[in-house]
C-alpha angles and dihedrals in degrees: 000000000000098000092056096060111104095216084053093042091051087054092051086053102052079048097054097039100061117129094239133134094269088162081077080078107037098128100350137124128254119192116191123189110202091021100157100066132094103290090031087064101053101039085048082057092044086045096041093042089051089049075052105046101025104023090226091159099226122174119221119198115198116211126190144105107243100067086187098055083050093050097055091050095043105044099124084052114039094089097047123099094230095065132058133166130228131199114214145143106213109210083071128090107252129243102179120119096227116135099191117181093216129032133196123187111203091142119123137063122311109174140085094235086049087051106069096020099061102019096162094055095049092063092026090050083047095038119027086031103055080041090054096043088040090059093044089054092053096053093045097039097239108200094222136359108206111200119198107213125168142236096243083088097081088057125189116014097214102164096051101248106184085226143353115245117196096267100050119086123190115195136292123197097221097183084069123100085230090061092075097085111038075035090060094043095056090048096047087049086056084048083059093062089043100063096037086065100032094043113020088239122159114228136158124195122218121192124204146212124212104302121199132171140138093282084064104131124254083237089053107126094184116125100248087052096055083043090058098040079055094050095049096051088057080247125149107257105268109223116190103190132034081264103233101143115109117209143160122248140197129211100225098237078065103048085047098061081041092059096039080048091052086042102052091025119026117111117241127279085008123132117206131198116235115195130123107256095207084044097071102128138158122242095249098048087053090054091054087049083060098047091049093056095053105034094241133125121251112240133187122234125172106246122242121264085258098048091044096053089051097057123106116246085217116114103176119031111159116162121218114216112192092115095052092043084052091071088054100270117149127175115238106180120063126208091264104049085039093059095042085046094049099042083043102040078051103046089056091051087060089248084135 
């Protein structure tokens, strides 16, 4: 349903219509690992609308571990010969015979309740996963392996900076529960330059700010998506802290063009930064977007042990993109329009 609703179709548009080197695809293959998350869904529907509309012939491999998660995003899709599905668990080796051209690992947890709850996975899915595709890239000569790393990397931000550039790290408590996840991303990104020396390979790192949108997953524990499913009960917006963080943030059509930018234009062993400059909010301010929109009241709740353990000890995280504007990138979508697409967008889809 999704991809008849004019505010989506609008997004798959902007998408489609980038001025990028999509020439790079025609009639290759792009292999995805965590496809079926929020920014999966959306670049399988930009791959799969430019084999319609410009019968590129890409081949887009989806890579996860629940088939019938994959199914029900990809149900325009699963028939076609352009598509196929693949069930793997990446931090194991493969043994799948695949030979993609391109390769994207978005694989891994990415949520404060997965955190904690699965602490292993988290750094084995970054890790061991990005090692095992590395290594699949090298013995079938991938052209280019695109790691999305985060922002959280760069961790607390104890002198003020006004942003974080790409060069530029805050501190990170390694000895924490929490570490294992902003931890993993900065090894796996040193497993990037590795492999650019020992192998010859070709990868590019984005990293990326919080990213929302309407293909986040029902399991998603983010805060944006709490705030939705609150929204969309009708419920006040639960805040479980005084929100005071400030972060960037990202609507997913956008991260999306950033990523396919990175992919077709980013220069080789570099990481960029993908966050919407106009979409820098605090916590609290987001909240009372969301409160606005639904005509509730924002209330404050201590969070669970879970989800306490899970939360990020930043409390300013604001991503500088120069470097990522320089290859053309613009946002399109600010954090308003972004909240009112995504609760619409979501609304339509009977979500409500």
């Amino acid at each position: 349903m999704r991809l008849e609703n004019s505010l989506y179709q609008d997004d798959l548009a902007a998408a489609c219509g980038l001025p990028l080197p999509w020439e790079k695809l025609r009639g290759k293959t792009v292999m995805m690992t965590g496809a079926s998350g929020t920014i999966g869904t959306f670049l399988a529907d930009v791959l799969m609308e430019k084999n319609r509309t410009e019968e590129l012939g890409i081949t887009f491999l989806a890579v996860g571990r629940n088939e019938a998660r994959a199914k029900e995003r990809f149900a325009p899709y699963w028939e076609s010969p352009l598509f196929r599905f693949i069930s793997h668990d990446v931090s194991t080796p493969w043994t799948e015979e695949a030979a993609p051209n391109y390769i994207i690992h978005a694989a891994g947890n990415s949520h404060p309740r997965a955190f904690s709850q699965d602490p292993v996975g988290t750094i084995t899915s970054n890790v061991f996963g990005l090692y095992h595709l590395l290594n699949l890239a090298a013995a079938r000569r991938a052209e280019r392996v695109l790691f999305l790393s985060s922002g959280e990397i760069y961790g607390q931000n104890r002198y003020q900076a006004a942003s974080f550039s790409e060069g530029e790290m805050g501190y990170i408590d390694c000895n924490t529960l929490r570490a294992g996840y902003p931890e993993s991303k900065r090894v796996a990104e040193s497993l990037c330059q590795a492999y650019i020396k020992a192998e010859g390979l070709d990868t590019v790192t984005a990293r990326l700010c919080r990213i929302y949108g309407p293909t986040m997953p029902e399991n998603d524990s983010k805060v944006f998506a709490q705030f939705a499913k609150n929204t969309l009960r009708g419920e006040n917006i639960v805040l479980k802290s005084a929100g005071t963080q400030y972060f960037s943030y990202c609507y997913a059509a956008d991260a999306v063009s950033a990523l396919l930018t990175i992919l077709l234009c980013g220069k080789t062993g570099e990481a960029y930064n993908v966050a919407d400059p106009n979409s820098s909010i605090t916590l609290k301010d987001l909240a009372q977007l969301f409160a606005d929109t639904s005509g509730t009241a924002v209330v404050f709740e201590l969070p669970d042990e879970v989800e306490r353990l899970g939360f990020s000890v930043a409390d300013r995280a604001i991503l500088n993109t120069e470097k990522l504007e320089q290859l053309g990138w613009r946002a399109r979508i600010g954090i308003g329009d972004g909240v009112s697409r995504t609760i619409g967008i979501l609304i339509e889809e009977g979500l409500a």
